[in-house]
C-alpha positions in Angstrom: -3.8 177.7 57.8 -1.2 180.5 59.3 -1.5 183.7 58.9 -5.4 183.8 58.5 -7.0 187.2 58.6 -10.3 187.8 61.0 -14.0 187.9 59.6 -15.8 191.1 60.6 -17.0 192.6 57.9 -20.9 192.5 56.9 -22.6 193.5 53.7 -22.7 197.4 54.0 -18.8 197.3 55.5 -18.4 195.4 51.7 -20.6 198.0 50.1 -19.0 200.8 51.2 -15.4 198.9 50.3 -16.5 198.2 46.9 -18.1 202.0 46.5 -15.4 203.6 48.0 -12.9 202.0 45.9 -14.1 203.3 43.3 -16.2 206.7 44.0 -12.9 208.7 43.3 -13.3 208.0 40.0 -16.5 210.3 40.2 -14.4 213.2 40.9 -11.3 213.5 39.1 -9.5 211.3 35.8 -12.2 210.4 34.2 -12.3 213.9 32.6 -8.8 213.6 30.2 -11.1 211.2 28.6 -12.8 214.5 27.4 -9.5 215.6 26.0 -8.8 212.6 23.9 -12.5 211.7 22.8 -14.9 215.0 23.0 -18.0 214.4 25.4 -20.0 212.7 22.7 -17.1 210.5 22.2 -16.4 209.9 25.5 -20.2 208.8 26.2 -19.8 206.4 23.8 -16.6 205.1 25.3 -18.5 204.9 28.7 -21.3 203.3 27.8 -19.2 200.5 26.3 -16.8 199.9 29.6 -19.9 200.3 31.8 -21.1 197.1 29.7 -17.9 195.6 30.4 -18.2 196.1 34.2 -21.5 195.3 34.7 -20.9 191.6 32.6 -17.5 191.1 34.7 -19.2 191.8 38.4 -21.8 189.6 37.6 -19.1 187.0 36.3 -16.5 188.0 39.5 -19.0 187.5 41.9 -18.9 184.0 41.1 -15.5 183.5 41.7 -15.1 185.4 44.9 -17.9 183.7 46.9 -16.7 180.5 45.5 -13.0 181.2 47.0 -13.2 184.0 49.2 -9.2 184.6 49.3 -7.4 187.6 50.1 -5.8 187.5 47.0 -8.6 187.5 45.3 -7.9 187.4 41.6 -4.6 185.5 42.7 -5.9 182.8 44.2 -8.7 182.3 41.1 -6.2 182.1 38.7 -3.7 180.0 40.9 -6.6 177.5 41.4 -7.2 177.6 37.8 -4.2 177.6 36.0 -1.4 176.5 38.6 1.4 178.6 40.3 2.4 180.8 36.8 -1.0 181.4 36.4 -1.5 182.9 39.9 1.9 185.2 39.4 -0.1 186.9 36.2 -3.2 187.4 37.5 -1.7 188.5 41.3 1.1 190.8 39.5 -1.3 192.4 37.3 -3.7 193.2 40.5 -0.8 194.4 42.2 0.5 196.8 40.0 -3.6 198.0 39.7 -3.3 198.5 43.2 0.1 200.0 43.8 -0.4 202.7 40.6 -4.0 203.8 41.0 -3.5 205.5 45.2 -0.6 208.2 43.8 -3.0 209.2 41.3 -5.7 209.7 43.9 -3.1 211.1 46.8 -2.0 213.7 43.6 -5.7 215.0 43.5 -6.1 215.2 47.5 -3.1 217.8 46.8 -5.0 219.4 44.2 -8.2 220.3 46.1 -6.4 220.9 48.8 -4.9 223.6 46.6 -7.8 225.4 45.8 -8.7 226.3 49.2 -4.7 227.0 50.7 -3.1 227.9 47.2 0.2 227.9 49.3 0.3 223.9 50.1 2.4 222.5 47.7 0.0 219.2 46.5 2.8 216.9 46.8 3.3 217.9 50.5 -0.9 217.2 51.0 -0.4 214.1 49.2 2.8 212.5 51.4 0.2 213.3 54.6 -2.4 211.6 52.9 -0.5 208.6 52.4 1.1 208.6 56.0 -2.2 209.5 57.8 -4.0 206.4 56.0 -1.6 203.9 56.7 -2.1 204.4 60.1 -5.3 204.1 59.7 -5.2 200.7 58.0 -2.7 199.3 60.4 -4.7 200.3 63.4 -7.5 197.7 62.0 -10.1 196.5 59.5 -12.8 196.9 61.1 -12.0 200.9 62.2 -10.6 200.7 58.6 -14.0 199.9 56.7 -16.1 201.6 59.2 -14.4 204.4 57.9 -14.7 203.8 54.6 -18.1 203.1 55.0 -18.6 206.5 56.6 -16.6 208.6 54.2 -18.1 206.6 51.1 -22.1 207.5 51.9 -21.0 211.5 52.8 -19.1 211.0 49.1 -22.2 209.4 47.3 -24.4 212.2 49.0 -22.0 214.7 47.7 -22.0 213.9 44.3 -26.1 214.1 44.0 -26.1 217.4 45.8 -23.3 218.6 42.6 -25.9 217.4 40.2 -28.2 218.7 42.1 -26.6 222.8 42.2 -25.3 222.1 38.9 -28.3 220.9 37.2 -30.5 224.4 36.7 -27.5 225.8 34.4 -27.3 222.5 32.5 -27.4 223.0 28.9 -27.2 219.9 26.4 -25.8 222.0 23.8 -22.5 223.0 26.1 -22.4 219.4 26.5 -22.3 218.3 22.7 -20.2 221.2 21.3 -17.1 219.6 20.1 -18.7 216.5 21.1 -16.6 214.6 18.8 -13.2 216.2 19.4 -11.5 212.8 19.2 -7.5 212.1 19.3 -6.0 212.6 15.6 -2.4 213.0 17.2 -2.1 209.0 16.0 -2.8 209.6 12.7 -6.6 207.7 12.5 -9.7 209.5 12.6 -11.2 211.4 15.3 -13.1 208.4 16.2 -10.6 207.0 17.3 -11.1 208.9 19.7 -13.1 206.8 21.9 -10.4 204.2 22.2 -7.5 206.1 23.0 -9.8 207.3 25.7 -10.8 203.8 27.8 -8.5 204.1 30.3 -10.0 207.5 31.7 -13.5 205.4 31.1 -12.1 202.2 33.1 -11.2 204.5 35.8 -14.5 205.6 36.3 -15.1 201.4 37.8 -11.4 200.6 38.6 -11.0 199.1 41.5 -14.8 197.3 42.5 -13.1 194.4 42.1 -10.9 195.4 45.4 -13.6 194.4 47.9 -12.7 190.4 46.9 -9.3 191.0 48.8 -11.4 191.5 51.8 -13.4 188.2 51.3 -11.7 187.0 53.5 -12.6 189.1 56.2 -16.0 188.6 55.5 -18.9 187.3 57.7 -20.6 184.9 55.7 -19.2 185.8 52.1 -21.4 183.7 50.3 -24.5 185.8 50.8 -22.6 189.6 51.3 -20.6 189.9 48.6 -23.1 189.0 45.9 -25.4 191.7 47.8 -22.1 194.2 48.1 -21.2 193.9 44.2 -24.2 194.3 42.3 -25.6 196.7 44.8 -22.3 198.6 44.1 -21.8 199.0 40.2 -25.8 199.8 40.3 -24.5 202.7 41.6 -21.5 203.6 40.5 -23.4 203.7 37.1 -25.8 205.7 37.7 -23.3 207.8 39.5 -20.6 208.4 36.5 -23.0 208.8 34.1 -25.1 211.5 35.8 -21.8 214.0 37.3 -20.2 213.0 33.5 -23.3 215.2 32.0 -24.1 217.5 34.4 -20.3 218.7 34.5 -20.4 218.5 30.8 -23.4 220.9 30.5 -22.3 223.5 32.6 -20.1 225.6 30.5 -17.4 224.8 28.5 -16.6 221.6 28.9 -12.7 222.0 27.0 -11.7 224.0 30.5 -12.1 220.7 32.6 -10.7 219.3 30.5 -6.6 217.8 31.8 -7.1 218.9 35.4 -7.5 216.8 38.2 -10.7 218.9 40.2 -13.2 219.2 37.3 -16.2 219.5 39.6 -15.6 222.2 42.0 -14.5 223.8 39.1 -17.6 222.8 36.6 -19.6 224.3 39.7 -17.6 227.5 39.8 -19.4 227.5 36.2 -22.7 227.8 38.0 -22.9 229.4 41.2 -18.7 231.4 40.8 -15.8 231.0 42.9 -17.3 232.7 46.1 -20.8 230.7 46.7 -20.7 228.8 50.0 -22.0 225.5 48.1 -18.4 226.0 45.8 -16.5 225.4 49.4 -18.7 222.7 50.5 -17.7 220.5 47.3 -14.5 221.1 47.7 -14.6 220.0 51.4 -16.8 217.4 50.7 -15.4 216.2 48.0 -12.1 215.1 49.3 -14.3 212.4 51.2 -14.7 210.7 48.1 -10.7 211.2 47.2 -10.3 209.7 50.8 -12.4 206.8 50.5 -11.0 205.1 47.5 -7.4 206.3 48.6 -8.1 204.7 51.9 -9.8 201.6 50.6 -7.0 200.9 47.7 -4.4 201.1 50.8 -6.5 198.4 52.5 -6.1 196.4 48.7 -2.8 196.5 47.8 -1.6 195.2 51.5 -3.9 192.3 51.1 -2.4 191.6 47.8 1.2 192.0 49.0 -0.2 189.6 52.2 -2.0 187.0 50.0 1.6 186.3 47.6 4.1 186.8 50.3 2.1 183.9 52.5 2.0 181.8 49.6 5.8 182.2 48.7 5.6 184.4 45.8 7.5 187.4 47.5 9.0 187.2 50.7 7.7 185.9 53.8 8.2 189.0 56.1 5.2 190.8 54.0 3.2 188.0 55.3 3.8 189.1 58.7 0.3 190.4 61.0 0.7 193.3 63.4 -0.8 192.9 66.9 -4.2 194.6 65.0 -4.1 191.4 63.1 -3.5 193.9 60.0 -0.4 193.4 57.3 1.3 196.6 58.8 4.5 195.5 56.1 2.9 195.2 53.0 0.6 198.5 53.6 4.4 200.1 54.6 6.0 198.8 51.2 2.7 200.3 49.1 3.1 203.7 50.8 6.9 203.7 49.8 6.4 202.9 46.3 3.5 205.2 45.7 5.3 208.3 47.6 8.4 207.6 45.6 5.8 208.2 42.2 4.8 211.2 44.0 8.0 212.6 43.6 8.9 211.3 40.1 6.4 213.8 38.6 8.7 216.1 36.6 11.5 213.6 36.5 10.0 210.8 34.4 8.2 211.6 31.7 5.8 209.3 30.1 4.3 210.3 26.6 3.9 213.4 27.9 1.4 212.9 30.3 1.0 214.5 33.5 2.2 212.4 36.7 -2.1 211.5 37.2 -3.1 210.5 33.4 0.2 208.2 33.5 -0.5 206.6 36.9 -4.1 205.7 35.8 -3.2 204.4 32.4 -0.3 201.9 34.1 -3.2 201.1 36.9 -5.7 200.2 34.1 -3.2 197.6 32.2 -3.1 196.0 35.5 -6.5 196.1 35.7 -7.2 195.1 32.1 -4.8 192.0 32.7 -6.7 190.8 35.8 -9.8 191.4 34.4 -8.9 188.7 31.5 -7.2 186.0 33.8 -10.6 186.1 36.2 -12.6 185.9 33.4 -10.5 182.8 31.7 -10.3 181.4 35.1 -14.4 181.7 35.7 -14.6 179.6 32.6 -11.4 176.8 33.0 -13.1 175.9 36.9 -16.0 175.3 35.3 -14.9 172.5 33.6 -12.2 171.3 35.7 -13.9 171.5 39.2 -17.0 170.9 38.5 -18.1 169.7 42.2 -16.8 173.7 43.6 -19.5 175.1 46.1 -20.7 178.2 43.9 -23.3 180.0 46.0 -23.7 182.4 43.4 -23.5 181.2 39.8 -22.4 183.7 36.6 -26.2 184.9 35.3 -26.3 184.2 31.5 -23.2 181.8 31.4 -21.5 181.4 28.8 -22.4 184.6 27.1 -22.5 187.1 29.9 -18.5 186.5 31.2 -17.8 186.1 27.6 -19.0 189.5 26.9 -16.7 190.9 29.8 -13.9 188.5 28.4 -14.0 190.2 24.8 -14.3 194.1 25.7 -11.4 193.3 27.9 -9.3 192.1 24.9 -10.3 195.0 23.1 -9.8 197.4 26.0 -5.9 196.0 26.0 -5.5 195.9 22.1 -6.7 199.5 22.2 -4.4 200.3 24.9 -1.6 199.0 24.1 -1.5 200.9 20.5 -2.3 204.0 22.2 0.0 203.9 24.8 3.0 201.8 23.8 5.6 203.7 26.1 3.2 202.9 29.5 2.8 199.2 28.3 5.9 198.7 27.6 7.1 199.5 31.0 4.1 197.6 32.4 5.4 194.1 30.3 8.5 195.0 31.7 7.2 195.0 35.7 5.5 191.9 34.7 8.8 190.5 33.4 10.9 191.0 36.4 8.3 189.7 38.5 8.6 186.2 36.5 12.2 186.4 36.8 12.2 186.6 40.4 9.7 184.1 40.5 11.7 181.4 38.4 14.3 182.7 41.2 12.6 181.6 44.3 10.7 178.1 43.6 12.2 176.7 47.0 10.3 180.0 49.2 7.1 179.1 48.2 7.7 175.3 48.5 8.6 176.0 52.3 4.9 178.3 52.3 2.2 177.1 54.2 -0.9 175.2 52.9 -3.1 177.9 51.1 -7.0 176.8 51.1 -8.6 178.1 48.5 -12.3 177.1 48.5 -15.4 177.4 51.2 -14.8 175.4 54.1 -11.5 174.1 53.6 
């Protein structure tokens, strides 16, 4: 096959992919969930996506050793359910992809703000995005070396905040107004705990981002097992331990709708001067960084993986002399620094420019999530004789568990953000209309394997 992209990448380079996606979520977004929810609603809310993820990983993880693609969800559902199927499921992950690094270049620009109040956070976000897409076009091995680095000085971070934070934890900060849910909809407050899954998903969003780099993996069949469930051990541990301690450390309602709720739960603790209150601001833009960087290396692999196959055109396809897809991480950056400066322009339900990015991220997410999970369970029956190093723990019931929440989370979704899913059913439209368009590109692509070995 053309166009094949180089395996380097052992289990702690997939570790620190499939961490460092993700560990962003640890410092900023997941608190509007406060807003909507209350802490003690929120918890709740938690504790049922945590479920969710742990029952998809364990479910993904048979899928992405058994085709370790650089589509990853793409090629699952393309094997699965034929060429329409892959445009859903490979859409879907792309608009995830594209949606979720503004969000995260927004609060760069946001902590950057509390230490030079004069750096506009728009300006600190554009130099995040050009800084890292050099840095991803220079290659994948410096790439998730990187990430690698930046995602262990993250995870140490966020135990030293619990850490600091912890002697002026009180439980009853944490449950007063526990159960402030969302009544703007007309339901009861516990409804609460719906209209708040998105800040809850985005706590996880994006472990599923390290099977776009199976293909760049030495020996996928054994790492990525070990990479996944190594990683959502401890991005669980790791959201639900800063989610109290920042919770119990005053009054929760002021971290509430901004995007640096830690350094400013710790200015709670130890005030605005303490030398441990500029280290976690520092520091903490490593974990901002190493999701931001890592989501950059996943949306160009998406844009790689369709464009090779024929589903948009050819010339994303196209490898630099670092054997990296320097046109498809290009196109992301464009996109996501035009968002940047839609913030006061478009207005989405009213949200600010960071709860609206993660909410259109999550449909994507949400959308995957149900196409890998359909797929897990259609190649069980129709290919049977598939190589699966790692099998689903608990099948049927396990990925069925992951399949269901996942409705739910979209049904729940949808109702409470009808404006946001509107526009994402409309991406998702355009992209099958250009699809129906451009049969004859992807008949001239080249031969896509996707299984071990072929």
């Amino acid at each position: 096959m053309t166009n094949r992209l180089k395996p380097t990448l052992g289990t702690l380079h997939l570790w620190g992919i499939a961490v460092g996606l993700v560990i962003s979520g640890e410092y900023f977004g997941w608190s509007y969930g406060w807003a909507v929810a209350g802490t003690l609603g929120f918890l709740v809310t938690t504790a049922l996506i945590a479920t969710l993820y742990t029952c998809f990983i364990f479910s993904f993880t048979e899928l992405t050793t058994a085709i370790p693609h650089a589509g990853g969800p793409f090629a699952y559902s393309r094997r699965a359910f034929g060429e329409t199927g892959g445009l859903i499921a490979g859409l879907a992950t792309l608009i995830e992809f594209v949606f979720a690094p503004p969000a995260i270049a927004m609060a760069i620009g946001a902590y950057l703000n509390v230490q030079y109040p004069e750096l506009n956070p728009k300006t600190a976000a554009v130099g995040a995005y050009l800084l890292f897409m050099t840095l991803n076009i220079l290659g994948v091995k410096l790439a998730a070396m990187f990430e690698l680095v930046v995602t262990v000085l993250a995870v140490i971070e966020l135990l030293v905040f619990m850490g600091v934070v912890s002697p002026g934890f009180s439980l009853a900060n944490f449950a007063a107004h526990g159960w402030a849910g969302s009544d703007s909809f007309g339901l009861p407050a516990f409804s609460g705990i719906f209209a708040a899954i998105p800040f809850a998903i985005w706590f996880f969003l994006a472990i599923e981002g390290a099977a776009m780099a199976a293909e760049e993996a030495k020996d996928p069949t054994r790492t990525i097992p070990r990479a996944y469930i190594s990683g959502i051990l401890t991005l669980v541990v790791l959201a639900i331990g800063v989610m109290l301690m920042a919770g119990g450390a005053g009054d929760w309602r002021k971290l509430a709708d901004i995007n640096d709720p830690l350094p400013q739960a710790m200015k709670m603790i130890v005030g605005e001067h303490s030398n441990w209150m500029h280290m976690l601001v520092w520091i903490g833009l490593f974990g901002l960084i190493a999701s931001f960087h890592g989501i950059i290396l996943g949306y160009s692999r998406q844009f790689f993986a369709l464009a090779r196959a024929g589903y948009l055109p050819p010339a994303l396809a196209k490898l630099s002399r670092f054997q990296t897809p320097h046109r498809a991480i290009i196109l992301g950056g464009a996109l996501g620094i035009a968002a940047i400066y839609s913030d006061g322009v478009i207005n989405l339900q009213g949200m600010t420019l960071t709860a609206a990015m993660i909410t259109m991220a999550v449909f994507g997410a949400i959308v995957m999530y149900i196409m890998s999970m359909l797929s897990l369970f259609k190649l069980r029956r129709s290919a049977p004789e598939m190589v699966r190093s790692f099998r689903a723990p608990g099948y049927p019931i396990v990925p069925g568990i992951a399949l269901l929440l996942s409705v739910v989370c979209l049904l729940a979704m949808l109702w409470f953000n009808p404006v946001i899913g509107a526009l994402f059913f409309a991406i998702m439209l355009a992209g099958y209309l250009y699809f129906l368009a451009t049969k004859a590109q992807r008949d001239r692509a080249p031969q896509d394997s996707m299984l071990v070995g072929e």
